[in-house]
N, C-alpha and C positions, 0 to 999 in steps of 0.2 A: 473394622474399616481402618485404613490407613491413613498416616497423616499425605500420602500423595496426592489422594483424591480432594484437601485442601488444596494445595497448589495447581493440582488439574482445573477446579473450581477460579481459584483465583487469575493463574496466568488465560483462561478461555474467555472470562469476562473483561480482561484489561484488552485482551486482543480484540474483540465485539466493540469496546467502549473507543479503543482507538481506530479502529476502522470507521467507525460509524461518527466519531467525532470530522477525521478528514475529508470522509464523504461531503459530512455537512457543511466543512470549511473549503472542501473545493469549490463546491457549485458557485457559489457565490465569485469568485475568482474566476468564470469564466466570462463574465461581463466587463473584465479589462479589455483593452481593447489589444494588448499583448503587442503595440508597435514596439514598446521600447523593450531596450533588452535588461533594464531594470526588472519589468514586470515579468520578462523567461526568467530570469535569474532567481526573484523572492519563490515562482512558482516549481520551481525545479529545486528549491532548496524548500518549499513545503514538503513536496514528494521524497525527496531523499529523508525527510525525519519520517514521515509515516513506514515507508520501506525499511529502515533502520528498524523502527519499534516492532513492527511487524514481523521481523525475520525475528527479534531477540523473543517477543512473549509465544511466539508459535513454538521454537525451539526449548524455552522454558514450560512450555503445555504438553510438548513431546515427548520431554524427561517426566515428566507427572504423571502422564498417561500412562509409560511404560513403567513405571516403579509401583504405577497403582493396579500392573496388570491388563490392561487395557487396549491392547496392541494394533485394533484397526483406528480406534481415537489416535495415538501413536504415527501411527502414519499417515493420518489426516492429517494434522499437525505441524510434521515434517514436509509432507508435500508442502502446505503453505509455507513456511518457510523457504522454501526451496523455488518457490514462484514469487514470493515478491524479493528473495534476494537477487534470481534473474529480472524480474522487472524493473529493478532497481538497476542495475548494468545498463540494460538496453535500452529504457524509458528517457532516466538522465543522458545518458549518451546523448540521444537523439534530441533530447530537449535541448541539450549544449550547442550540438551545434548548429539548431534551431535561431538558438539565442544570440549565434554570431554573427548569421545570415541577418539577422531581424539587424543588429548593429552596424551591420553593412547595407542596411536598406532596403534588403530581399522584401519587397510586400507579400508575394508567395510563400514568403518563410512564415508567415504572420496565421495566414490561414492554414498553413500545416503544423502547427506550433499547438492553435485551437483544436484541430484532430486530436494531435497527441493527449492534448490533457484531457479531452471529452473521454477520449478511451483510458487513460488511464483513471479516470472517476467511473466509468461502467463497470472496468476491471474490477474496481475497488468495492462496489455495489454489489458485483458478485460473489466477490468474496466473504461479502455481509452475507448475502444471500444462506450460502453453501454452507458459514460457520453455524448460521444459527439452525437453518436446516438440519445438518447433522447432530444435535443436541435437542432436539423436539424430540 
């Protein structure tokens, strides 16, 4: 056995532990009421740290996977990485300038603001979903 398959091991469960942590730290955050544009801003700078961590330990399980041989885990992996670094572009994007609208008063901005984040916490749930799935 390899010492990859430690890091395969380690970088899969830090990925699992941070998905599953910001799951559990969104939900709660969608009972702001997300008028102000303080409340886009804390929430769209929650999401850029989970997409951050989320692109680094996938691509860190990527490298693991592949040195431990492992080559469809490997591109499991890589796909995640590769979906929450786009998520990560076009989510914040959108929360941004979600959160300007809401500063300029937009009330419509407020309930498409709560989309966004609902979908990006299902997104996120799925992602739970898939990692652990794939490792049963």
């Amino acid at each position: 056995m390899t010492v990859a398959v430690y890091g395969a091991f380690l970088f899969t469960v830090a990925l699992l532990v941070a998905t599953a942590y910001f799951l559990m730290g969104g939900l709660p955050l969608l009972i702001l009421k997300h008028d102000v544009s303080l409340d886009a801003r804390f929430i769209r700078g929650f999401f850029n740290l989970y997409y951050r961590l989320a692109v680094a330990f996938s691509l860190l399980a990527c490298l693991s996977y592949a040195a431990w041989g492992k080559p469809v885990f490997a591109t499991g992996a890589a796909a995640i990485a590769a979906m929450s670094w786009t998520l990560r572009k076009v989510l914040l994007r959108i929360m941004e300038q979600l959160g300007s609208q809401i500063e300029m008063g937009d009330i419509a901005a407020v309930a498409r603001f709560r989309r966004v984040h609902g979908l990006a916490l299902l997104i996120n749930l799925v992602q739970l979903v898939e990692i652990g799935r794939a490792h049963v």
